[in-house]
N, C-alpha and C positions, 0 to 999 in steps of 0.2 A: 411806969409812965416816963420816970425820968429818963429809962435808957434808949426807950423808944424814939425819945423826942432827941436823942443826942443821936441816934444812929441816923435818921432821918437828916439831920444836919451834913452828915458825911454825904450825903447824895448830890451828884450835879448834874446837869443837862448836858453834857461833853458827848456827844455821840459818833456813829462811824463814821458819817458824813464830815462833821468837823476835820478828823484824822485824815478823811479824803481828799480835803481841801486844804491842808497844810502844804506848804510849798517846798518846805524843808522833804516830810515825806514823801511827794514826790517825785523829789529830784533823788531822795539814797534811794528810793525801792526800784524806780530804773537802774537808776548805775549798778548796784548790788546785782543788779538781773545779766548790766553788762556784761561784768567783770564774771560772773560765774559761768557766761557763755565761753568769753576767752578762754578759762580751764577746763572745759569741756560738759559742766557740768547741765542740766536740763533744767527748765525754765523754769525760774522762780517770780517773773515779774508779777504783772497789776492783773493777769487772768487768773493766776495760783492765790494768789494773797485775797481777790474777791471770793473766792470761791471757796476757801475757806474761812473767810471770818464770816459768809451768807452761813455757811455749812455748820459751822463752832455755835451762831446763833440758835439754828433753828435745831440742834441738837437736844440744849435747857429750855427752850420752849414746847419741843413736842415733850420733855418728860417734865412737864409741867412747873418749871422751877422760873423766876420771875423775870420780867423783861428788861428792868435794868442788868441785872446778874450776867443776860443774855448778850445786851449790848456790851457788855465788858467784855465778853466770848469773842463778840465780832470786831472789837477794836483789837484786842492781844492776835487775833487772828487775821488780822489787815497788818500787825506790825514785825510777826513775828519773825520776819523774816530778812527787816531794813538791816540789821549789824552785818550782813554778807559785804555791805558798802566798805567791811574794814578788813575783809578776808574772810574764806570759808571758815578756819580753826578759829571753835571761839566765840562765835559766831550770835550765840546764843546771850553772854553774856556782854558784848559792844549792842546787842537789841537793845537788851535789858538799860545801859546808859542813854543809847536814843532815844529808846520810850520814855522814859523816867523826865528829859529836857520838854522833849516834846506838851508830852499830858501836864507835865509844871507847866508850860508856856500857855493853857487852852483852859487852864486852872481848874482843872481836877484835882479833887483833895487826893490828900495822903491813902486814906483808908480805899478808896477804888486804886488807884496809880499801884499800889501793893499787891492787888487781886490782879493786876493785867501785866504787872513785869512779872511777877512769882511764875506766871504761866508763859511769857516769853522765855524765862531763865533754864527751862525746864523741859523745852519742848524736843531738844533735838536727842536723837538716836544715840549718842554716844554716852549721855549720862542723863538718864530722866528719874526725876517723879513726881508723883502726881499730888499734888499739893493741896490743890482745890478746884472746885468745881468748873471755873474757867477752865485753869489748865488741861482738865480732864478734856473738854468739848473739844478743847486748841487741838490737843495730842489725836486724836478720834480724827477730825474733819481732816486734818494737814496727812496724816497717812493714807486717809483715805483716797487722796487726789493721785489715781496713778492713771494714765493715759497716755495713749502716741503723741496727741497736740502737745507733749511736755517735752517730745525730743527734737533735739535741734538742728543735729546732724542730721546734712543730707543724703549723705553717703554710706548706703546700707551694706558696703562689704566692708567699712570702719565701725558698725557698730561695736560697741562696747558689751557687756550684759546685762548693764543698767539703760542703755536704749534699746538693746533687744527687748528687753522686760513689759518696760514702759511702751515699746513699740504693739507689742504684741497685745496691749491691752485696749480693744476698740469699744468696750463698755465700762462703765464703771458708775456704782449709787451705793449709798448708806443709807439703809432707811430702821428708822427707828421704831421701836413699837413698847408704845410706853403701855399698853395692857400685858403684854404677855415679859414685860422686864427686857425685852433683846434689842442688840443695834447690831445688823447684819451689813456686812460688806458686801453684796454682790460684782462678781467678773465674768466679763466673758475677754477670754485667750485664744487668742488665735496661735495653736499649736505647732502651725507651718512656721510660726516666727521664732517662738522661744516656746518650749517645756514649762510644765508645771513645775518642775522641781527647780529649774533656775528662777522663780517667783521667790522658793523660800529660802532658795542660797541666800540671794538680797534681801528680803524682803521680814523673815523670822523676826527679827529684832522687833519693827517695825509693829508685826501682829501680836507681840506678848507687850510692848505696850500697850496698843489699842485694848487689850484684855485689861491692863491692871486699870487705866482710865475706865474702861466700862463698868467692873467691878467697883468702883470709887462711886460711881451713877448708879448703886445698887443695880448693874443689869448686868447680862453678859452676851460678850462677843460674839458672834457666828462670821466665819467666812463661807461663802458659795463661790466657787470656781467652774462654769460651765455646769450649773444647773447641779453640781453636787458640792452638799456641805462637809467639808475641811477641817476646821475648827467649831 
């Protein structure tokens, strides 16, 4: 009973909306979106960041796991992205300071603020893992977001293979299926733009995360590419 009643104390009302409405995070999650266009990279603003902290949510809710847990999901997954504000390298770990000011300043205790940076710290391609059950959601929903609306360039004999990629991907859903243990990434590729194989030049890393995250959810990953399953 006694731990119950102390775990219960660590809980606050701090939700995504709150984060929404910081003015602090509104202003680095644009800039961070500017600044990454400057270097060419594709869009990281306020349609990526909703779309994945909606996505990171309802991931812990459809496999049944609680709706605070889940809100933590959509907050680390509305923020995970603001450190871009300090340069791409790195990136992961200036979030992790932003978040931390942020959620102290909206007065989230210590024990959630740990569950939502542990998952910003961890979320990016070049050194991950998977921590906890946020993080797990974070990693899943934020790979999951590949689509043409994410390239910026206009100028398609400048693409790159990362806007080829991205370009080439006119569908895109993760849906989860908490009877049968799977979270499936469905794609449809338009071939005429980029190949399948230039998906996993870029993209491998990317999906053996998404695996070790779904494995941590007791489930496992499927990729569907054009109506055929990949992974």
């Amino acid at each position: 009973m006694g731990l119950m009643m102390q775990e219960d104390t660590c809980l606050s009302n701090v939700n995504l909306e709150d984060v929404r409405q910081n003015h602090k995070v509104q202003v680095f999650i644009e800039k961070a979106n500017d600044y990454l266009g400057q270097i060419g990279y594709t869009e990281h603003g306020f349609r990526h960041t909703n779309m994945v902290a909606e996505l990171a949510k309802k991931i812990l809710l459809e496999l049944g796991y609680s709706e605070r847990e889940a809100e933590l999901a959509a907050i680390a997954g509305y923020l995970h992205d603001i450190g871009n504000v300090a340069g791409r390298e790195g990136h992961a770990q200036a979030g992790v300071m932003i978040a931390l000011e942020v959620l102290e300043s909206l007065g989230m205790p210590p024990a959630e603020i740990a569950e939502v940076i542990a998952a910003i710290g961890n979320h990016d391609d070049t050194e991950v893992h998977v921590v906890n059950r946020v993080s797990a959601a974070l990693i899943l929903a934020d790979k999951a977001d590949m689509h043409r609306s994410r390239v910026r360039n206009t100028d398609f004999s400048t693409f790159d293979i990362h806007d080829r990629v991205n370009y080439a991907v006119d569908e895109s859903s993760l849906v989860i299926d908490r009877e049968n243990k799977s979270i499936s990434l469905y794609l449809s590729i338009d071939k005429t733009i980029s190949q399948v194989m230039e998906y996993f030049e870029i993209f491998l890393t990317r999906m053996i995360m998404s695996r070790r995250a779904a494995n941590f959810l007791d489930t496992r990953f499927c990729l569907i590419v054009n109506g055929t399953q990949l992974l």
